[in-house]
N, C-alpha and C positions, 0 to 999 in steps of 0.2 A: 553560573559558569560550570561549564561539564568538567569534571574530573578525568587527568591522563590514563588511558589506559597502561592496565597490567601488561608486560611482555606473558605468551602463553606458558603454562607447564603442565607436564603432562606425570598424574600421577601414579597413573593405573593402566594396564593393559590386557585383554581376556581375547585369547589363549598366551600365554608369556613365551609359546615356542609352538613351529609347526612347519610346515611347509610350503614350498612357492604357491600361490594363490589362496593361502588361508586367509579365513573371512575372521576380521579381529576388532574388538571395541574399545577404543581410548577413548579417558577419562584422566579428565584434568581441570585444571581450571582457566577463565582468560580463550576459549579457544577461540573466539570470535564472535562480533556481535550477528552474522548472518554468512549465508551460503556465499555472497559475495566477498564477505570479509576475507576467506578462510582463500590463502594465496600458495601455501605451501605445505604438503606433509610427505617426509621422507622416514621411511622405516630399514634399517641396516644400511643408510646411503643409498636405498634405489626411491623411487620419487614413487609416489601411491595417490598423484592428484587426480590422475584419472578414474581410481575408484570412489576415489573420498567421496564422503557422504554426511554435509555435516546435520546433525540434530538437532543440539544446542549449546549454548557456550562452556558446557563442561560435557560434551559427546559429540564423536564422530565415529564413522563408521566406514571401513576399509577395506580394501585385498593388499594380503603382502605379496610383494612381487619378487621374480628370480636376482635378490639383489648378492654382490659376490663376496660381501662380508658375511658371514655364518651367525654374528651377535653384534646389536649395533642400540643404538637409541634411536626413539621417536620424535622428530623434531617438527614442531608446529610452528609455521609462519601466520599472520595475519597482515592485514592492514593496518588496523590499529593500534594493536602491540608489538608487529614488528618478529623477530625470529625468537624461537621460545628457547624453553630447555626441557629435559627430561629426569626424570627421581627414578624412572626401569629403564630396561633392556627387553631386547626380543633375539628370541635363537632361532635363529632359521634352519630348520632341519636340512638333509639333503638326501633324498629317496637312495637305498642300498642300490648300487647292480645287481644282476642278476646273470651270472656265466652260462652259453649257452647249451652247456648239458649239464646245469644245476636244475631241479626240481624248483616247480612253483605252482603256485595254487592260483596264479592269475596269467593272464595272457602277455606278452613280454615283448615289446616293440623292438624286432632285430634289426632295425633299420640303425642303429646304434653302432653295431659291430661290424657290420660292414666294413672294409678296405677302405679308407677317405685318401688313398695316395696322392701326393702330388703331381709325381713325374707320371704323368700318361705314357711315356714313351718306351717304358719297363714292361717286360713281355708279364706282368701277371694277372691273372684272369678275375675280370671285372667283382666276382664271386665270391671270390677265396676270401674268407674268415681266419679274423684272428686269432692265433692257438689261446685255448685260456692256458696256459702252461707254456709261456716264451722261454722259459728257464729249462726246460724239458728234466727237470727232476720232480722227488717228491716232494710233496706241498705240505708244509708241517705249520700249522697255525698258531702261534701264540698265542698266550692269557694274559695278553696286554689288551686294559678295555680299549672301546675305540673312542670315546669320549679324552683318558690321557693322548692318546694317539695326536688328537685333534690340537690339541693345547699345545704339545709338543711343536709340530709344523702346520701354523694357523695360515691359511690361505692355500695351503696343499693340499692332494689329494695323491692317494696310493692306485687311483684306473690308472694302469698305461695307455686307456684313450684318453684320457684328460689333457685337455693344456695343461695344466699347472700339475703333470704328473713327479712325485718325489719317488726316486727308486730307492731310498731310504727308509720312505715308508712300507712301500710294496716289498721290500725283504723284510721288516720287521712284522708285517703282520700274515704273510705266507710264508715263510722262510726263519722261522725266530730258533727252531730247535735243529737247522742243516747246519753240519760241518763245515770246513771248510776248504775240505777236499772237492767234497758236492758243490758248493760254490764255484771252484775250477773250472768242475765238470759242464756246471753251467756254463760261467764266461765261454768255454768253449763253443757249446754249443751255439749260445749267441753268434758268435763268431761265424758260425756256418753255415745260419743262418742270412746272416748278412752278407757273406761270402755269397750264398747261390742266390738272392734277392735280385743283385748287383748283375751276377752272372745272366739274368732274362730270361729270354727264347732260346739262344745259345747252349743252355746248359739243357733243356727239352732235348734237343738235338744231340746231344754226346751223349746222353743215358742209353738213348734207343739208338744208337748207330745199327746196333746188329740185326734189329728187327728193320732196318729198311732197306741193308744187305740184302735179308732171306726174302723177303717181295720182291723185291728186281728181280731175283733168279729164278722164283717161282714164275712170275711173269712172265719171261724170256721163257722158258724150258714150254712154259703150253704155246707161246707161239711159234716155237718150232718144228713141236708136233703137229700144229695145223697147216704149214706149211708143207711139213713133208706129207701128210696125208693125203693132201690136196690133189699134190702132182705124182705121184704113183699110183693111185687108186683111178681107173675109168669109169666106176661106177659112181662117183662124187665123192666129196668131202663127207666126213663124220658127222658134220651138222647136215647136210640134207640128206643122210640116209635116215638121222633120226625124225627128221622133221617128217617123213613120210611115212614111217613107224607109229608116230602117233597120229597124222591121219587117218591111215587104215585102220586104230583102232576105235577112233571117234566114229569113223563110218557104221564100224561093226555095234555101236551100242546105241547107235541111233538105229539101225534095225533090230536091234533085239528089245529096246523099250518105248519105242514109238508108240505103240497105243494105248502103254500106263502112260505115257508121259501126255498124252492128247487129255485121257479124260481127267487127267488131272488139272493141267491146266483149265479144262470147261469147269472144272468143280471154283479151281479160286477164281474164275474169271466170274462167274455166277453169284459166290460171296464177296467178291470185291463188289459187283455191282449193288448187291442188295444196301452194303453197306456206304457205298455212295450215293445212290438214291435216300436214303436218309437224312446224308447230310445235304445233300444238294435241296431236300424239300427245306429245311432251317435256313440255307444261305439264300435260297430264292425267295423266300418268302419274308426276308428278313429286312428290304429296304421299306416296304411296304408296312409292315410292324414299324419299325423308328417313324417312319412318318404320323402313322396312328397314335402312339403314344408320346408323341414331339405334343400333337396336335392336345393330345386329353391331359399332358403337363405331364405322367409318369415319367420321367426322368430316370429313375431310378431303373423302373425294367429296360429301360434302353441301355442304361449302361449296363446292366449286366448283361445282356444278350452282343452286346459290342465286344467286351469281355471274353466270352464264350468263342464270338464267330473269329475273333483275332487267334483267340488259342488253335483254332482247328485251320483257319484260311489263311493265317497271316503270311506263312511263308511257303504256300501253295506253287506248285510250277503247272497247275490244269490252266488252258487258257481261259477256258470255262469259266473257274473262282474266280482267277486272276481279274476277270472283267464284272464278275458279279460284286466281287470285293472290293472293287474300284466304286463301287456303286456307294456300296455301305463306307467307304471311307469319307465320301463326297458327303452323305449324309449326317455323318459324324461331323462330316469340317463345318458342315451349316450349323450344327446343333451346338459345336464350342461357338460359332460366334454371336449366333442367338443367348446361347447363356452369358457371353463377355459382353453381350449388347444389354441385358436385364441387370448384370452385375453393377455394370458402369450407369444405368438408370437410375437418376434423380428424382425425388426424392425416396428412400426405398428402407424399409425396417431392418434393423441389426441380423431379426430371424433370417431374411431372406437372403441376405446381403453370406451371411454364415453359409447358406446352402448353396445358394452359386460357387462361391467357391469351389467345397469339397467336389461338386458336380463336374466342373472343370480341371479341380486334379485329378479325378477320376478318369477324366476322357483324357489328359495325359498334355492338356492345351501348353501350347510353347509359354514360355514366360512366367511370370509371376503372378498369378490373377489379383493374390490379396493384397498385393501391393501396390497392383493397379488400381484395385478399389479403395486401397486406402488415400492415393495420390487423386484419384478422382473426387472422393468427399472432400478432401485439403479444399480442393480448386472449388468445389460447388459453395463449400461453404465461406471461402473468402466473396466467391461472387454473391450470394446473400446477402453477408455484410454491405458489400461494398453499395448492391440495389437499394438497400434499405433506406441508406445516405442520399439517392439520386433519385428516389423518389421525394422526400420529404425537400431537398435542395429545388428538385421540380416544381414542386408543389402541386402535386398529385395528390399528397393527402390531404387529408381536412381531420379539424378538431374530432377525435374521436371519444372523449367525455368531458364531461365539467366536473370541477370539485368544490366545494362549498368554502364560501371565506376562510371560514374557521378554518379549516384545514390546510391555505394555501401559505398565509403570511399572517402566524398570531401578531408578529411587532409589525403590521400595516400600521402604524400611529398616524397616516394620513386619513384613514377610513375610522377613528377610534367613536363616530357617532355611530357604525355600524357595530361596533365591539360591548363589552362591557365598562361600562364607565364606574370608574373608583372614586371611594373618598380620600380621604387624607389615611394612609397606613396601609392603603390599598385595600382597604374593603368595598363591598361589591355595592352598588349604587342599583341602577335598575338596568336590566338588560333590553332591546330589542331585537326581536328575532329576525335573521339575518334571512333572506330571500335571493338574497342576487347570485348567481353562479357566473363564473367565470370560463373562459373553453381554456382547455390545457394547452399550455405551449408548445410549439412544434420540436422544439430540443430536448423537450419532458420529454414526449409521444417520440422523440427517435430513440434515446438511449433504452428507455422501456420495451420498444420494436428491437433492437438491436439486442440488448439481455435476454429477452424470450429466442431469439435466433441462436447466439451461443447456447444457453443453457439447451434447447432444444435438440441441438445436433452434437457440439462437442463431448458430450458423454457417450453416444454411443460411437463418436470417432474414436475416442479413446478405451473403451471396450475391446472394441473390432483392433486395436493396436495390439493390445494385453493379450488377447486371444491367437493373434499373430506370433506373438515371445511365446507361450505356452503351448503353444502346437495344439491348442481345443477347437481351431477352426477344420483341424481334420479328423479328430476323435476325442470324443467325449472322456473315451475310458484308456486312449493310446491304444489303443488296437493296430493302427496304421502308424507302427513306430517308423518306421520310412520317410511318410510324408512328415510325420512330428518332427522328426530330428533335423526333414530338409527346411523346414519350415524353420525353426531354431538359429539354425543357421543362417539362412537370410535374414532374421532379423535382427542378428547380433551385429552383421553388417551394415543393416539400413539404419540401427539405432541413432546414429547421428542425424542422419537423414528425418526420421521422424521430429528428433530434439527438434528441428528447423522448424517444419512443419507447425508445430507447437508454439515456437517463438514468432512465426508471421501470424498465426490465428491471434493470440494473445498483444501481439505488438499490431494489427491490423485494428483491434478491436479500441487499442489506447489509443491510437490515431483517430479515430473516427470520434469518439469522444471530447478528443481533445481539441477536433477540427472545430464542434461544434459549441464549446463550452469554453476551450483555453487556447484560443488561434497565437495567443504571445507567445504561450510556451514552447513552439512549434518554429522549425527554421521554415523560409522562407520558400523554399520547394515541397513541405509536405502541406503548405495551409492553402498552396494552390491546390494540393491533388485533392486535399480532404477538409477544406476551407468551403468558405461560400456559404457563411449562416450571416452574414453583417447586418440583412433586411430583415433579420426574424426579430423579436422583441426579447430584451434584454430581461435575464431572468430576475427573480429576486432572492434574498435566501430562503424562503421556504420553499419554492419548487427546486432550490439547488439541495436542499434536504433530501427531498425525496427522489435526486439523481444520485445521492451518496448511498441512500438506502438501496436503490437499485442494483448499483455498482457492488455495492458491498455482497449483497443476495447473492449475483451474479460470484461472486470471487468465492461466497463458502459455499456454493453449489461445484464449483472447480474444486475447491481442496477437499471433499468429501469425495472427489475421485480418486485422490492420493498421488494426483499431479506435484511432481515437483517442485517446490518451493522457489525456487530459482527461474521456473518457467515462470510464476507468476508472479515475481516481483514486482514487474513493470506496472500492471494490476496497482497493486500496493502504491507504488508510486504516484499512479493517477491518483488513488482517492486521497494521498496527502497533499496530492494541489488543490481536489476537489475541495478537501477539507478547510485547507487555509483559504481560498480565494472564496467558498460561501462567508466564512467569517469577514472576512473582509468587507464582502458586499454587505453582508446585513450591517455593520456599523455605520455604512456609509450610506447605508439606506436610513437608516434610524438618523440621520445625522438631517436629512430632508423631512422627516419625518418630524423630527423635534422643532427645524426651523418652523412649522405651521400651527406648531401650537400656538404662539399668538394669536392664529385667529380663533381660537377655542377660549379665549381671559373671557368670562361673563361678568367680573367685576364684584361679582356675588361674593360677601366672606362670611365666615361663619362665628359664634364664639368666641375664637380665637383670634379673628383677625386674618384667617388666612382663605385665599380663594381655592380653587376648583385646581388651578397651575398646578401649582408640585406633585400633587396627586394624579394629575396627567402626565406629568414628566417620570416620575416613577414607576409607573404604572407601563408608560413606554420602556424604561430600560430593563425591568422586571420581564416584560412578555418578550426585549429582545432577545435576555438571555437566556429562558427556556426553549426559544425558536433556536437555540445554539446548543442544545443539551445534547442532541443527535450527532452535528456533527464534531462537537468537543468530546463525542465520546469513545471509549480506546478500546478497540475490540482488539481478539487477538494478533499477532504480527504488526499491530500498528502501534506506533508511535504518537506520543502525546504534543500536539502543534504547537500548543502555547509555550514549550519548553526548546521550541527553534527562539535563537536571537535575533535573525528578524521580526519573524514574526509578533514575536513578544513587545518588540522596540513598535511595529506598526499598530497591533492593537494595543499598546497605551495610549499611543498617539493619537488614534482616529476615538479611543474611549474619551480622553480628556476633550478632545474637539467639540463631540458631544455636550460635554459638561460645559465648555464654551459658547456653545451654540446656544443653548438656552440660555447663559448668560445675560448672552447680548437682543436673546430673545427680549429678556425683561428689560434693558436699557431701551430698545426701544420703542415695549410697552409703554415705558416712563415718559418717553416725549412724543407722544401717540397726540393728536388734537380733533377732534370730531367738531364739527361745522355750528355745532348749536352752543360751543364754549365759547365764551369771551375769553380770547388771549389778553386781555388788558384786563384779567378780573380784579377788584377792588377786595384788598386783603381785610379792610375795613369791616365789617361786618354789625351789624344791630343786631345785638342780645337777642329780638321775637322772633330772629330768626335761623333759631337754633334747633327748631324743628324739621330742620332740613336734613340734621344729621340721627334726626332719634332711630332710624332705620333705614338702611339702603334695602330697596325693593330691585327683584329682579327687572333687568330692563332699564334699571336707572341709568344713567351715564352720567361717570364722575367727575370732578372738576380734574384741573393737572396736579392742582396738591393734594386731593384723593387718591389719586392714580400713586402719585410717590410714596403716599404713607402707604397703600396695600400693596405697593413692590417692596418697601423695606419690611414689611410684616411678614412678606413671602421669602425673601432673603436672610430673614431670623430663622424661618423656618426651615429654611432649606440648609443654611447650618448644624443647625444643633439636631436635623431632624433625617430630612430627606439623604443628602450626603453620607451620614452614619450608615441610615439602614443600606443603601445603595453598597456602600462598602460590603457591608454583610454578604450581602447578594454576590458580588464579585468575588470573593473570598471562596463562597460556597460553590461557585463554578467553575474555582479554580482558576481563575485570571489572577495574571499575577500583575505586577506594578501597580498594585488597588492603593497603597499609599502615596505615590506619587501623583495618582488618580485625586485623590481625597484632597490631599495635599493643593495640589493646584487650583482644583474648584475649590478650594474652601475661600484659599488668598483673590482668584478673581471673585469671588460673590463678595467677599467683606469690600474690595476695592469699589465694586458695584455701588454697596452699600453704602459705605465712606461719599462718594460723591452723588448720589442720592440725596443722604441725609441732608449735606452742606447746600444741594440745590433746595431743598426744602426750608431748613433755615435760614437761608437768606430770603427766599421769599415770606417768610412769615415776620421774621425777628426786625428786618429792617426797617418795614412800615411802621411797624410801632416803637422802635428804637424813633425813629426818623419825627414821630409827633410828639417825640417830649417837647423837645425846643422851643418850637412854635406854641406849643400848651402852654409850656412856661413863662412865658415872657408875652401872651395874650393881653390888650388891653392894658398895654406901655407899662407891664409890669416891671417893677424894678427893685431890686432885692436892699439898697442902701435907705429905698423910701419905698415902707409899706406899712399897714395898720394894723391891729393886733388881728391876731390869726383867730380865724373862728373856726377854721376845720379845713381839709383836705380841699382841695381845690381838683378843676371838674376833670383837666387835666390826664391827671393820675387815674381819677377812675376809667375812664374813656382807655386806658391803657389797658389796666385790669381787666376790664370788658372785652378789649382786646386780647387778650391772654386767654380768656375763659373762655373765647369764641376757637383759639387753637386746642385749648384744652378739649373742648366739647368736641373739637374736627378729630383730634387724635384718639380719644377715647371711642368715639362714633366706629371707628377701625379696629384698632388694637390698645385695649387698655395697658401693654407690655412697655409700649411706646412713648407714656405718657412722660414718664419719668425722664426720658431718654432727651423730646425734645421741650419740656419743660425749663427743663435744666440749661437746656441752652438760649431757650430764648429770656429766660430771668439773666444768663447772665449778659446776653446782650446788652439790656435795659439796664442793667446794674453799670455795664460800663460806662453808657451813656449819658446814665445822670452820676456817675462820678466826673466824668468829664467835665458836664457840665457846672457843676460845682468849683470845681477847679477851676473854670475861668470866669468865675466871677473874683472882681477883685477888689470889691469889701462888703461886708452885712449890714443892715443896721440890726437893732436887738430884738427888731420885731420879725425881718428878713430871716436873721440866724434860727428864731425860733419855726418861722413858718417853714424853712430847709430841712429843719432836723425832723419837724413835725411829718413832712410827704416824706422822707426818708426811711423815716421809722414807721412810717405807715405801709409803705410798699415794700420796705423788709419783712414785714411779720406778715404780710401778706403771701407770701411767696414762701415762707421761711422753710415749706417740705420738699422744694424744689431746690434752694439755693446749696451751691457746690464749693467749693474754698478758693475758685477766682471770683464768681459771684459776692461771698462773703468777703475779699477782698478790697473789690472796687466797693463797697458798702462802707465799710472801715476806711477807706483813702475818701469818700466823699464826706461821710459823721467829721473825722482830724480836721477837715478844711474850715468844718462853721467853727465857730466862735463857741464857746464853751457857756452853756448855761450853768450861772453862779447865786441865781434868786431862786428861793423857794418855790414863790409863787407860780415863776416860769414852768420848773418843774409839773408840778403841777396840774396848772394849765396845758403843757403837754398829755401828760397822763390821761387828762381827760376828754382831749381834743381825739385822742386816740383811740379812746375807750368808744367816744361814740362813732367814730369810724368805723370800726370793727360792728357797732350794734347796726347800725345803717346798713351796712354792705354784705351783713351775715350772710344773709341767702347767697350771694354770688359767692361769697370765699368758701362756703363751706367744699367747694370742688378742690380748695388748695390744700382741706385737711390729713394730715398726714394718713399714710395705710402701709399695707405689708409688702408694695410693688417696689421693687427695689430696682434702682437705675441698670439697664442694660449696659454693662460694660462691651468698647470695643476697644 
């Protein structure tokens, strides 16, 4: 179980004070587990999410904004701790004014002090500037710092442009050492101020009354005199006597300098020509030129001579240019759309892509070029993508390599005669060399076509972006700070517009993946648009490996751009389903894998008893879980899958399956019957035919109670053996629920075991429990009439012979075993002939003696196998007989018994005790 998270805090912050848009680093702890986490940061109360930048769960990175507290905390929200708190403060500076005939060492935006009147309708001139001196006295400044100032009246401000202006302030820090006469004097003037404000246009108008008196009259008085001149004078008015005054003397200097003034003008008329002729050779010759070096790609010389002919014709009234420069305009409009047409040309190098532009800022083309190019590679390279999908969907393509077994699916356990075969502990048996190849799968062969396409073009889409922010698409060294800064500019505004851009390439690319790899994971309108793989062949987990490897490549080929973390989450996100759904499949595939081990039992056992099995099934869960080492493993930004509660809950579940699967694998190796076994086989067996079990040769095929004792010798095994190491294994890959794992297969194999064993023993114990009886009472035998005992009767031994023939079948397998069902089949027989005993219901002294006699004979026979029910029923049949109380009988006993034992040596020496000590279960 995951642990609550911490609410954020924040304990650090660098610069502690500065000004609106300073760039600041908090440091704290708790601040979120990712860029998505991170829902909130407000610094002085203004909100800073749209700078935020987070790093990592104790770093983020900001701009403080114009928030209207001056000192505030930094408050960090997240998702999973919720709203934080803060241990600092930050002082948010606020830039001095600057009056506008104070001295300054920097340029000083006036747009500030401007007039912001409300009433429009007050006669004052759009213009007029505010006095810095409204008080109209002397300005005497206190030695009160401004810091006390500030503390004093927090949220004031001493501008009287200010909103939040305090005139309390602005007399204590202009005003600290005036009287209070001069304060008077002030108000006053205030006053008179407001007074003539009020007063408008109106008050214009009363200042100058008298200067608009002395106009009228000056007015009036000359046109009096034109009148009176008019009509008393018959030689005309004053004006046309002068007007004919300076005719006659324009006349007189146009003959007196008439013929300086001729060859003068021949002189400029002659250097105007020379010097038109010049230009006119540049402008005529100039449409001719652009076409030639259009044609040879100089570029460069056209634009400067465009340059050129602009400076001298642009704003020409000859009709002459006019129409020559129509020419070369015409030639320039072709030459931007030749270059917009090579620019927007797919596919096309960074270099090039760089130079069209500047070529087109250069010629001055309408629009945006780099944005046009950037929006065009957007489009080219979504449709790449999307071709890549509708050819392989087509089936246009075909297998374009094979990969060698080895390499595709190490846990294939269906192919394990093409693999390396193990022995018991997983050592290497013999190998055969693997020839077969396989053609790669069409959903390999796309995501690998699909990662070459991204990796190939989105690095230098995101170059050509960066170079865009940085103005280097029009100079290297900013020489053309014009175009840099216009460039700056539009991209500060299309920023978002790019972010887009970035999330359809990125989320176009999970789609298409996910169409072809994880159609569930996907609503129901996107697996139409990027769906349509149902007919291809379902993968396994090793080529879903090497789609995680791809994917992965692909994602730190991205983040070595320095893309955004946020843009590639989604990224991220794919390869965690990638990651969980290969593990999924490979369990589920081993799960088919382990069901065919059955056909791989060659019945063959070794030493021990145990066959070829476990060492196959081990050897399967071993190679599945290095085929999982890839994708179990945590590169950076990712997340460890086995530590999701699903996840963890399904692979227990489908691991234990496994462990189940072979289970029942072995239950129904156990009742397996081949066509050359007698289902009625006769449990009876003749001693000379004990050579049956001196070796199982490869190829043999074993009876069904062969087959039971080498699945319960395999189920010893796979207890105290196989299951441990397998734990180990799991452990070391980090699976967790390995003891529920353990746990569950141990209790289904003993259960296996458990009724195994009981099917075995009843077929062995019962047949020879079952011919006591009849042995006994052979030949009207009768226990009240019988004649002195001469030894053991054939009975008993036919038993024993019996016993020795299980002895010899179990041993033949697992001498572990022996003890195990020895034990059970003596105490069979022991009950049997207590029973038997028991209902006999009287002796005579020869009867009682021959009872005690096979009693004590088949005790001592048995005596390293016998268990304390066995010893039991032995001690409840001895009570029943009659108690020998003659010497002699004794005796005769002793030695009826003695030659029993010498007789039967060779056979019992198999029941002499050893160091196998009974398999407890």
């Amino acid at each position: 179980m995951s642990r609550p998270r911490l609410p954020p805090l924040v304990t650090g912050i660098s610069p502690k004070e500065g000004a609106a848009w300073t760039k600041v680093t908090i440091r704290g702890e708790n601040l979120g587990t990712g860029p998505a986490d991170l829902v909130g940061l407000s610094i002085c109360g203004h909100n800073c999410m749209l700078t935020a930048e987070w790093m990592s769960a104790s770093k983020i990175v900001c701009r403080v904004g114009p928030a209207k507290d001056d000192k505030g905390e930094i408050i960090v929200t997240t998702k999973s701790g919720g709203l934080g708190t803060s241990t600092v403060s930050f002082k948010l500076l606020k830039p001095e004014r600057i009056g506008i005939l104070d001295q300054s060492a920097v340029w000083v935006d006036e747009m500030n002090y401007y007039d912001m009147r409300t009433d429009r309708n007050k006669g004052i001139s759009p213009l007029s500037l505010r006095p810095s001196n409204p008080l109209g006295i002397d300005i005497d400044k206190g030695k009160i710092p401004q810091k006390d100032i500030e503390l004093i009246f927090p949220g004031m401000s001493g501008d009287f442009t200010s909103e939040n202006f305090s005139a309390t302030w602005y007399l204590i820090e202009n005003h600290a050492g005036s009287s209070f006469e001069q304060l008077k004097i002030a108000a006053n003037n205030l006053k008179k101020q407001a007074t003539k404000k009020n007063e408008g246009s109106l008050a214009y108008v009363k200042g100058g009354l008298s200067t608009f008196f002395e106009a009228q009259d000056a007015l009036a008085a000359i046109h009096q005199r034109l009148e009176s001149d008019g009509t008393e004078k018959v030689e005309g008015s004053m004006t046309q006597r002068l007007e004919n005054i300076l005719n006659r003397a324009s006349d007189t200097a146009d003959t007196l300098f008439q013929e300086v003034l001729g060859r003068k003008d021949k002189a400029d008329s002659t250097r105007n020509a020379l010097n038109v002729l010049q230009r006119f050779k540049f402008l005529f010759n100039l449409p001719l030129n652009i076409e030639r070096n259009i044609q040879k790609g100089d570029y460069d010389v056209v634009i400067n001579d465009y340059e050129k002919a602009k400076s001298l014709f642009g704003n020409t009234e000859v009709p002459v240019f006019k129409k020559v420069y129509a020419e070369v305009e015409t030639r320039i409009s072709a030459l931007r759309s030749l270059l917009l047409e090579k620019l927007l040309q797919t596919p096309s190098t960074l270099h090039d892509q760089k130079r069209y532009i500047r070529y087109l800022s250069d010629l001055h083309a309408p629009g945006d070029p780099a944005w046009q190019c950037i929006d065009a590679q957007h489009k080219w390279i979504l449709q790449l993508m999307q071709n890549c999908r509708d050819e392989f969907i087509s089936g246009q393509r075909v297998g374009v390599g094979a990969v060698d077994l080895e390499e595709t699916r190490p846990s294939a356990l269906g192919r394990l005669s093409q693999a390396a075969s193990m022995k018991r502990g997983g050592s290497l048996r013999s190998q055969r060399p693997s020839t077969s190849r396989f053609e790669t799968p069409q959903q390999v062969q796309f995501v690998e076509k699909l990662s070459d396409v991204v990796i190939g073009q989105l690095p230098n889409f995101w170059k050509l972006w960066i170079s865009y922010v940085n103005g280097s698409l029009f100079s290297e060294t900013g020489e053309k700070s014009g175009q840099v800064e216009k460039s700056k500019k539009n991209a500060r505004q299309r920023q978002n517009d790019f972010k887009k851009m970035i999330e359809e390439l990125t989320s176009r690319l999970v789609k298409l993946v996910r169409g072809a790899l994880l159609p569930a994971t996907m609503s129901q309108g996107d697996r139409r648009v990027y769906g349509g793989w149902e007919n291809k062949t379902e993968l396994t987990g090793a080529w879903l490996t090497q789609i995680i490897h791809t994917v992965r490549g692909c994602h730190e080929a991205l983040s070595a751009l320095e893309i955004p973390n946020d843009l590639l989450q989604v990224i991220q996100d794919l390869l965690l389903d990638l990651r969980v759904h290969c593990l999924m499949v490979t369990l589920m595939h081993t799960t088919e894998d382990v069901k065919s081990l059955a056909e791989k039992e060659d019945w063959v056992v070794d030493n021990e008893g145990i066959t070829s099995l476990p060492s196959h099934f081990e050897q399967c869960i071993v190679q599945m879980l290095q085929s999982l080492k890839e994708p179990l493993e945590i590169k950076p930004g990712e997340i460890n899958v086995l530590q999701l509660d699903q996840v963890q809950d399904q692979a227990a579940e489908l691991s234990v399956s496994i462990m189940k699967v072979f289970i029942n694998c072995l239950d129904r190796l156990s009742v397996k019957t081949d066509g050359d076994i007698n289902a009625s086989h006769n449990t009876s067996m003749e001693l000379s035919s004990l050579h049956r079990f001196a070796c199982i040769q490869e190829g043999f095929s074993p009876t069904s109670e062969q087959r039971l004792l080498i699945i319960l010798s395999n189920c010893h095994y796979l207890e105290k053996h196989t299951f441990l190491n397998l734990a180990d294994h799991f452990e070391k890959h980090s699976f967790t629920g390995t003891e529920k794992i353990t746990r569950v297969s141990v209790d289904a194999v003993r259960e296996l075991d458990r009724k195994l064993f009981e099917a075995y023993i009843e077929r062995r114990a019962d047949p020879i429990a079952g011919s006591l009886e009849p042995g006994i009472y052979a030949g009207y035998f009768d226990w009240r009439d019988c004649q002195t005992p001469t030894g053991v009767r054939n009975y008993l031994k036919e038993a024993l012979v019996n016993i020795i023939t299980v002895h010899a079948e179990v041993f033949t397998v697992s001498k572990d075993l022996v003890p195990r069902v020895l034990s059970r089949i003596v105490e069979s027989v022991a009950d049997e002939m207590c029973r038997l005993m028991q209902c006999v219901s009287s002796f005579s002294k020869n009867g009682a003696l021959q009872a005690r006699l096979e009693l004590c004979a088949l005790r001592d026979a048995v005596a390293a196998y016998l268990n304390p029910n066995s010893n039991a029923s032995f001690k409840l049949a001895l009570d029943s007989l009659p108690q020998l109380h003659s010497g002699g009988d004794k005796k005769l006993l002793e030695e009826l018994l003695n030659k029993f034992k010498s007789s039967m040596q060779l056979q019992l020496t198999c029941f002499q005790p050893s160091n196998i000590q009974p398999v407890k279960r």
